[in-house]
N, C-alpha and C positions, 0 to 999 in steps of 0.2 A: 504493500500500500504506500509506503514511503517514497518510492521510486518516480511516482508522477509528479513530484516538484524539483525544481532545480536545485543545482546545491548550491550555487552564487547566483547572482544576480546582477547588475551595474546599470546604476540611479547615478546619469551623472558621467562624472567622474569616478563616484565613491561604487566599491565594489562589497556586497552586504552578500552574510554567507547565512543560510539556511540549514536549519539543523530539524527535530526533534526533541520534546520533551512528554516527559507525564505530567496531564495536567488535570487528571482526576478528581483531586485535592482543591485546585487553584480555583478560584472565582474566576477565571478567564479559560479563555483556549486554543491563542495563541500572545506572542508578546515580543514588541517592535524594542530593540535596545541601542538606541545612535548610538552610546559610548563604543559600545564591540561593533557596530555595526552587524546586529547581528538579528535574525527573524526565526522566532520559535513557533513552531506549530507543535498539537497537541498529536503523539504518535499515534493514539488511540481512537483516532477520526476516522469514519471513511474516509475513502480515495475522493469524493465529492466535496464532505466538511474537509479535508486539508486544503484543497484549491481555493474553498470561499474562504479559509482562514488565512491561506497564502496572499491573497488577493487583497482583503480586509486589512495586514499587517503591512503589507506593499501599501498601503492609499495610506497610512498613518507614515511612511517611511515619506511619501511625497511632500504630504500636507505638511509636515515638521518645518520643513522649509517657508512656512507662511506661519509667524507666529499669530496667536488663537489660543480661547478659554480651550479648556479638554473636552470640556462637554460638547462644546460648539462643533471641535473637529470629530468627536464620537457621532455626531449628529450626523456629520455630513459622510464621515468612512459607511457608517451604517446605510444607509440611502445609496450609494455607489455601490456599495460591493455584490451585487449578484451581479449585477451587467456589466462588473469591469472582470467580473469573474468569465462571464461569456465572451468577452470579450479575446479575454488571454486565451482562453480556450480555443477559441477558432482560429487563432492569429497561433497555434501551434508552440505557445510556450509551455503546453504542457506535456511531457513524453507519454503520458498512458492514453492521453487523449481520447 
């Protein structure tokens, strides 16, 4: 299930590496980290919920660059992300496709 996302990615210049975590526990289920530059999805998603949360954590990596309350850009990732989810999708960013 893991295999349908990339393991990097490049926003930019900046090269942001994708990983895997358990997030069973966590109030979340995935989690954007500028310091590491890094994007955690939840391993334990479908091959589906990993793409909307790939996707989801990708629009939180863009938006960063436009500062904004959190809520505000929660407001706006949430509202984006199925269709930027289809988007990736068809435009073949994703290998299981």
């Amino acid at each position: 299930t893991m295999n349908c996302l990339p393991k990097t990615v490049r926003v930019g210049a900046e090269v942001w590496r994708v990983g895997f975590r358990d997030f069973r526990r966590a109030p979340h289920v995935g989690l954007c980290v500028p310091a590491t530059r890094r994007i955690w999805v939840n391993r334990y998603a479908s091959p589906r919920e990993q793409r909307e949360i790939f996707a989801h954590e990708l629009l939180h990596v863009l938006l960063a660059k436009f500062p904004m309350h959190y809520d505000i850009e929660e407001i706006l990732v949430d509202a984006i992300t199925k269709r930027f989810t289809s988007m990736l999708k068809h435009a073949g960013a994703y290998a299981g496709r």
